[in-house]
C-alpha positions as CSV (number, residue, x, y, z in Angstrom):
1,X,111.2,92.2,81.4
2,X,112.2,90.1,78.2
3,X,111.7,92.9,75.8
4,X,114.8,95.4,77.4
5,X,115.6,96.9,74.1
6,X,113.1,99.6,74.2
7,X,114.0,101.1,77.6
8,X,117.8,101.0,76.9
9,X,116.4,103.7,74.1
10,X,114.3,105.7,76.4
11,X,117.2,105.5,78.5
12,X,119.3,106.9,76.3
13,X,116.9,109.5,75.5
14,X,116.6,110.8,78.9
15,X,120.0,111.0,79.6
16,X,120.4,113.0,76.3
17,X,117.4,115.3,77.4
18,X,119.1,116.4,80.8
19,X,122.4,116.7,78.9
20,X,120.8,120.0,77.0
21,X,120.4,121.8,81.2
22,X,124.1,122.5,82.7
23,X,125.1,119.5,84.0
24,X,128.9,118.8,85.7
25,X,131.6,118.2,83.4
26,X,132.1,114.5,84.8
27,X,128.3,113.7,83.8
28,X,129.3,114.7,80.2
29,X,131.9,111.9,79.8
30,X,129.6,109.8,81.4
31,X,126.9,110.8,79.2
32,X,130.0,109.9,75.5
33,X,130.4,106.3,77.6
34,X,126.7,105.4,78.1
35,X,125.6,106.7,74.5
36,X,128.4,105.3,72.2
37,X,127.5,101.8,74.1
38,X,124.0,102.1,73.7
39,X,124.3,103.9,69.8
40,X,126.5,100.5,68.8
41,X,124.3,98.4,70.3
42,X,121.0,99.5,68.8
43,X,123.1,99.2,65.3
44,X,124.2,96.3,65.8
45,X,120.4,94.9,66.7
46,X,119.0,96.8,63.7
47,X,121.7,95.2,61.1
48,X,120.9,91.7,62.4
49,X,116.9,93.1,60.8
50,X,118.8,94.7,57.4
51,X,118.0,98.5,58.2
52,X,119.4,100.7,57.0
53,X,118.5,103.2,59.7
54,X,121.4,101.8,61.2
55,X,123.8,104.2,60.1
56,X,122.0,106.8,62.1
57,X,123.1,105.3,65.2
58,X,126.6,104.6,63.8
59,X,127.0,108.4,63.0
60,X,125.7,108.7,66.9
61,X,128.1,106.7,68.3
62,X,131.1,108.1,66.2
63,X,129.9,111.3,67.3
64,X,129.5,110.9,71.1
65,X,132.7,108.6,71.2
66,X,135.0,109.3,74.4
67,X,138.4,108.0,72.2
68,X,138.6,110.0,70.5
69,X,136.1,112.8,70.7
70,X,134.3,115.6,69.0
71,X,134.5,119.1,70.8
72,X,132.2,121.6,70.0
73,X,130.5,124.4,71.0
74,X,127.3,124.3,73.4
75,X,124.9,125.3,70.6
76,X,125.8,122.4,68.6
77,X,125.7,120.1,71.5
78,X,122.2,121.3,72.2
79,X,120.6,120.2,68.5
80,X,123.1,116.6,68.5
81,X,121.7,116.2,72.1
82,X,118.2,116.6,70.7
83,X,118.5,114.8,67.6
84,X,119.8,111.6,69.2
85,X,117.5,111.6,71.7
86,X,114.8,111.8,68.9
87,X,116.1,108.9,67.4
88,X,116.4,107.0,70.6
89,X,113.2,107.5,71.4
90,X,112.2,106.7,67.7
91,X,113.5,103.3,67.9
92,X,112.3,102.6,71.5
93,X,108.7,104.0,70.0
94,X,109.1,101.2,67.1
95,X,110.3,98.7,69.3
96,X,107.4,98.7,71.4
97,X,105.2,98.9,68.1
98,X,107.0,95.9,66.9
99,X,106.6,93.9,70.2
100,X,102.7,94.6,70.4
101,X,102.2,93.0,66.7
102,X,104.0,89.9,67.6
């Protein structure tokens, strides 16, 4: 599997997705760990192409960070959950796009 990138966004993704059902508080600082890792990653692989979609994964990873972290309320946690995982998918959706033209 040489072309990883776009599973470690569909990844992502799913993980978000089962975020939004109750899950155990230990899955949810799991969930900050895997997301900030895979959020800086993604924008550090779209600023080595010059997009500037980058900073949407910046804002992700400063969002889910476990350092120093955001708390909020369920509701909000529901739409971020839903929104990153849109964009995850988003870029794992392009990724393959990109792979098939090559």
């Amino acid at each position: 599997m040489k072309n990883y990138q776009e599973w470690v966004g569909a990844l992502a993704a799913g993980l978000l997705i089962l975020a939004i059902f109750t899950m155990p508080y230990e899955y949810y600082i799991f969930l900050r760990w895997v997301i900030t890792a895979v959020s800086i990653y993604v924008a550090i692989y779209l600023g080595g192409l010059e997009n500037n979609k980058l900073w949407f994964f910046v804002i992700i990873a400063i969002l889910f960070n476990p350092i120093f972290p955001f708390y909020s309320d369920r509701s909000f946690w529901f739409f971020a959950d839903l929104i990153s995982a849109g964009l995850f998918l988003a870029f794992s959706k392009n990724k393959i796009k990109l792979n098939k033209e090559k």
